[in-house]
C-alpha positions in Angstrom: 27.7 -55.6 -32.2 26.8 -58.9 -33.9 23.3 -59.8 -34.5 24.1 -62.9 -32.6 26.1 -64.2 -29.2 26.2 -67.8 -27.9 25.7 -68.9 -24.7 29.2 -69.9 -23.6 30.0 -65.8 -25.1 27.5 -64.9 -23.1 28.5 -66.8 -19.6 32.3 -65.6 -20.1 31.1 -61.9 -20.6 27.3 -61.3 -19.0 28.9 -58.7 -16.3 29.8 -56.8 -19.4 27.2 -56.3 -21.2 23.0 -55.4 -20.4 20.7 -58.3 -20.4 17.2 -58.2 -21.3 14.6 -60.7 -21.2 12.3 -59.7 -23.7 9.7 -62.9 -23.2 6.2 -62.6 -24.4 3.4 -65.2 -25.5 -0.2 -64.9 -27.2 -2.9 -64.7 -24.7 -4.3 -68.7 -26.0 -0.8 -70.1 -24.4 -1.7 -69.3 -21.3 1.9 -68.6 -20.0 2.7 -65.8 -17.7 6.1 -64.2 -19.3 6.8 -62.2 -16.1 6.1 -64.8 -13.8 8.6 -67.1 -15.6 11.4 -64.3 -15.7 11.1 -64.5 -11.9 11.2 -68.1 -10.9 14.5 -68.3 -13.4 16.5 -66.3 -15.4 20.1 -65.6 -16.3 22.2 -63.5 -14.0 21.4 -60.2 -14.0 18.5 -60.1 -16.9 16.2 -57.2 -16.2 12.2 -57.8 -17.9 10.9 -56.5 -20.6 7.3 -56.1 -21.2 5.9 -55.6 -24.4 3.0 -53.8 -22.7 5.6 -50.7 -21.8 7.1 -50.8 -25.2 4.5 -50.1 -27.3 1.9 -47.1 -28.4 -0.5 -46.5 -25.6 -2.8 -44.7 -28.3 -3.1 -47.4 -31.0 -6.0 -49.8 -30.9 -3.6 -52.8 -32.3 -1.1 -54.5 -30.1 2.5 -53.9 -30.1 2.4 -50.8 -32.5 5.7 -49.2 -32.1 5.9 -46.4 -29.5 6.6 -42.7 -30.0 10.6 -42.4 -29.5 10.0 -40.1 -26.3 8.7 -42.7 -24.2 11.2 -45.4 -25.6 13.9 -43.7 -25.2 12.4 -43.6 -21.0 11.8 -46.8 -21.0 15.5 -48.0 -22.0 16.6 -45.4 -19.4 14.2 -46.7 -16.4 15.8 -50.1 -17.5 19.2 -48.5 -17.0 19.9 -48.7 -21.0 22.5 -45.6 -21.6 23.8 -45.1 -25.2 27.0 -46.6 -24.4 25.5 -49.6 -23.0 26.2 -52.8 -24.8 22.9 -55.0 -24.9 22.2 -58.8 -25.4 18.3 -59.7 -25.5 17.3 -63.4 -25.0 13.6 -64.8 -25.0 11.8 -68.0 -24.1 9.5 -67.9 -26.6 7.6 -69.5 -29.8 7.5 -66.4 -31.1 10.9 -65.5 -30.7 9.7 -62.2 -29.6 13.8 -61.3 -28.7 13.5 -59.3 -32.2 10.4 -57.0 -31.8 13.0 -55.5 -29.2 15.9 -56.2 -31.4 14.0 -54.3 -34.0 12.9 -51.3 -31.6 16.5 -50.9 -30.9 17.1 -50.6 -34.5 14.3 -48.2 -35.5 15.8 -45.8 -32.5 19.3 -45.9 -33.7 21.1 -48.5 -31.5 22.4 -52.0 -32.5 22.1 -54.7 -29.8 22.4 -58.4 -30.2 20.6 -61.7 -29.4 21.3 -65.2 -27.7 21.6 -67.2 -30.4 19.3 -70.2 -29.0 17.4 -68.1 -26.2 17.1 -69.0 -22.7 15.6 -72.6 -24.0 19.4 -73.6 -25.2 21.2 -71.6 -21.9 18.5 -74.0 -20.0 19.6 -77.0 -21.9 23.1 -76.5 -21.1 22.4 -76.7 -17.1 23.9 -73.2 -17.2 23.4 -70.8 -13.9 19.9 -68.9 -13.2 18.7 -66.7 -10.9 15.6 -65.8 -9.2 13.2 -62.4 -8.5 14.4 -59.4 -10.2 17.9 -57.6 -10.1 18.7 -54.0 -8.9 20.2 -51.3 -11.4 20.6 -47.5 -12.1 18.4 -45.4 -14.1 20.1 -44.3 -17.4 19.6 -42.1 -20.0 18.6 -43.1 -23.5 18.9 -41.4 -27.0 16.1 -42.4 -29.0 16.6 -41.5 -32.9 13.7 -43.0 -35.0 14.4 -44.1 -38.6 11.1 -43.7 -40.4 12.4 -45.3 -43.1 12.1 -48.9 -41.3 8.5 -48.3 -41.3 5.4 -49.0 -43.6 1.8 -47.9 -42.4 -1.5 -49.1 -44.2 -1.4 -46.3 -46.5 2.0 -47.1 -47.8 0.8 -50.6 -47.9 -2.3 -50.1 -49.9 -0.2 -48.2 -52.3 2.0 -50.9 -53.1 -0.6 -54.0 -53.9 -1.2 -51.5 -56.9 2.6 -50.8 -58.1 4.3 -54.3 -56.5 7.6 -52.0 -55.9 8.4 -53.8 -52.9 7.8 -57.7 -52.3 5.8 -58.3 -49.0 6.6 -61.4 -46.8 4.6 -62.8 -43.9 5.4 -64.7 -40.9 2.7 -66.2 -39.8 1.5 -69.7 -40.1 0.4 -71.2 -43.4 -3.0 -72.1 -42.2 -3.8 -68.1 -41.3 -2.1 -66.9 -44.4 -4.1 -69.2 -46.8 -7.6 -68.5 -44.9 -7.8 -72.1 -44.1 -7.3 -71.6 -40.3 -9.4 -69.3 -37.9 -7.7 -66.0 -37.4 -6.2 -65.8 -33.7 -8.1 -62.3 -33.3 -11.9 -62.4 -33.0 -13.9 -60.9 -35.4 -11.2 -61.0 -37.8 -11.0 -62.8 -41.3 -7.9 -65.1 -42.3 -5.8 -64.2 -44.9 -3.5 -61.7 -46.5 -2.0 -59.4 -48.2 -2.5 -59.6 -51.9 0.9 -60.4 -53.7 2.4 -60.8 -50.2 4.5 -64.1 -49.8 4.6 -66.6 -46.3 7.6 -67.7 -44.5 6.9 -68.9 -41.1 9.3 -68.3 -38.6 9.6 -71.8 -37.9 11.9 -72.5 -41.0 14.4 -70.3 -39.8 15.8 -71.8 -36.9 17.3 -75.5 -36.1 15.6 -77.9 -33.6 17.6 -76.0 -30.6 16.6 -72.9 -30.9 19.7 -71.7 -33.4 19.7 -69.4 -36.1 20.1 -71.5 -39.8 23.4 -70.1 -41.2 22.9 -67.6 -43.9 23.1 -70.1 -46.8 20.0 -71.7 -45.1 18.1 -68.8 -44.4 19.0 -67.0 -48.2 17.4 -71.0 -49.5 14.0 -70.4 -47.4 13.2 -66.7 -49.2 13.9 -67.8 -52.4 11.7 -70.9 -51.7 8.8 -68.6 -50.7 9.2 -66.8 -54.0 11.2 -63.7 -52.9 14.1 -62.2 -54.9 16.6 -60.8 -52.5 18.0 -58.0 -54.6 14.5 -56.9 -54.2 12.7 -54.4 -51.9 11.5 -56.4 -48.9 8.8 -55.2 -46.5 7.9 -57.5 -43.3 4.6 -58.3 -42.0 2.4 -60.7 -39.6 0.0 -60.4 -37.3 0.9 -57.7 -35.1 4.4 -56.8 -36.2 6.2 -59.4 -33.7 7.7 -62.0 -35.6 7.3 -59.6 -38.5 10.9 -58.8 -36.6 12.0 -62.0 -37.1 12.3 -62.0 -40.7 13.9 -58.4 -40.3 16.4 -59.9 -38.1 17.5 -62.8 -40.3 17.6 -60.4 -43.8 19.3 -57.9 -41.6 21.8 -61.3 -40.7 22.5 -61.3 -44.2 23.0 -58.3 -45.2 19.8 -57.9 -46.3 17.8 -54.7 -45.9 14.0 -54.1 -45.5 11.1 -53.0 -44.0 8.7 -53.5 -41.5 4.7 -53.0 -41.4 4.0 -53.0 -38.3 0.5 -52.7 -38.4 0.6 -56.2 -39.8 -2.3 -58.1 -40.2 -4.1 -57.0 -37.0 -4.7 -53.9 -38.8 -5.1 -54.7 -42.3 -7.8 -57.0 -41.0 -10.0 -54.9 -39.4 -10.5 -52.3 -42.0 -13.4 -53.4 -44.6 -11.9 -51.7 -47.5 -8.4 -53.3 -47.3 -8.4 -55.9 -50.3 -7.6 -59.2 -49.1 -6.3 -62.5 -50.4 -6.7 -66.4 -49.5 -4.7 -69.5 -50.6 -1.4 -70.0 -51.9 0.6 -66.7 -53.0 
């Protein structure tokens, strides 16, 4: 399928495909994702939360789950490996990839509204309330480790630089002039990484740039795209979001998904402020 699907694709072929609403928001916005799915949503969406699609055993949030109990998930969401799957979101974070990237990881490609439920809103396009019925299905999990980095991996690499390390969070936490959103935790990051906020990769409606736009911002932030590319933040979120676009354009790379959130609250991890 193709990374991306508009909204009038969508309204001419939603009965054909799964829809997932994969909405979710840092605890400081104060907005309820679930709550939201149910007073609107596009026909037939079922909810996503990040809370059952992540590791119940990890301290950090939204570390990626053993395949056995994604795979279950997908299946309780009636997900079969056949099943062609569009994921939307409503969010800042544009939190659609951390599920697009799940997907990936466990073999399956899916695709995203281009634009999110913000643009099928702005169109005056049909919602629906409360929650839809479906089957249960079942779902073949098959993890590519490759997509991965862990600390270890990590720590190996600010020593040999074979891989060039990009981070989506804001400039203010990436510098270490902001206050990191986790408490306790100092601002920063990686050293050698480079920053790309997510925020320069989409237009004013919620739209992907094209891929001359989005190849322009990587070289901007000092990244050469015939490269290695690993992808990191603060919890591995919109870590998927630069996955998503390089993947757009052809692109390869890989993800740390212990991000920030982890790198951050070991003492012995060296870390870096200002500019890259």
């Amino acid at each position: 399928m193709a990374h991306l699907v508009s909204t009038q694709w969508l309204a001419e072929h939603g009965d054909e495909v799964v829809i997932l609403d994969a909405s979710y928001h840092l605890a400081d916005t104060g907005r309820d994702a679930l709550a939201e799915y149910r007073a609107g949503h596009i026909p037939g969406a079922r909810f996503v939360s990040f809370d059952t699609i992540c590791d119940p055993a990890s301290p950090f949030d939204n570390t990626v789950p053993p395949a056995d109990l994604f795979a279950t998930r997908m299946g309780e969401l009636g997900i079969s490996d056949d099943s062609r799957v569009v994921i939307y979101d409503d969010s800042a974070l544009h939190s659609s990839a951390r599920l697009w990237f799940l997907f990936k990881l466990f073999g399956k490609d899916v695709s995203i509204l281009d634009g999110g439920l913000g643009k099928w809103k702005a169109e005056g396009r049909v919602e629906e309330q409360g929650e839809p019925q479906w089957q249960r299905a079942t779902f073949t999990a098959r993890e590519n480790p490759a997509l991965l980095r862990d600390k270890t991996a990590m720590l190996a690499n600010v020593a040999s630089r074979a891989e060039q390390v990009v981070d989506a969070r804001g400039a203010a936490r990436f510098t270490g002039e902001g206050e990191e959103i986790r408490p306790g935790q100092p601002a920063g990051h990686i050293p050698g990484a480079r920053n790309l906020p997510i925020g320069m990769l989409y237009e004013s409606d919620g739209t992907m740039k094209d891929a001359a736009s989005i190849e322009s911002e990587f070289i901007g932030a000092g990244l050469d795209l015939s490269q290695p590319v690993v992808t990191s933040c603060g919890s591995g979120v919109t870590a998927a979001v630069l996955s998503l676009v390089l993947d757009r354009i052809g692109k390869s790379s890989a993800l740390y998904d212990g991000s920030w959130s982890e790198w951050a609250a070991d003492p012995a991890t060296p870390k870096a402020t200002g500019l890259a």
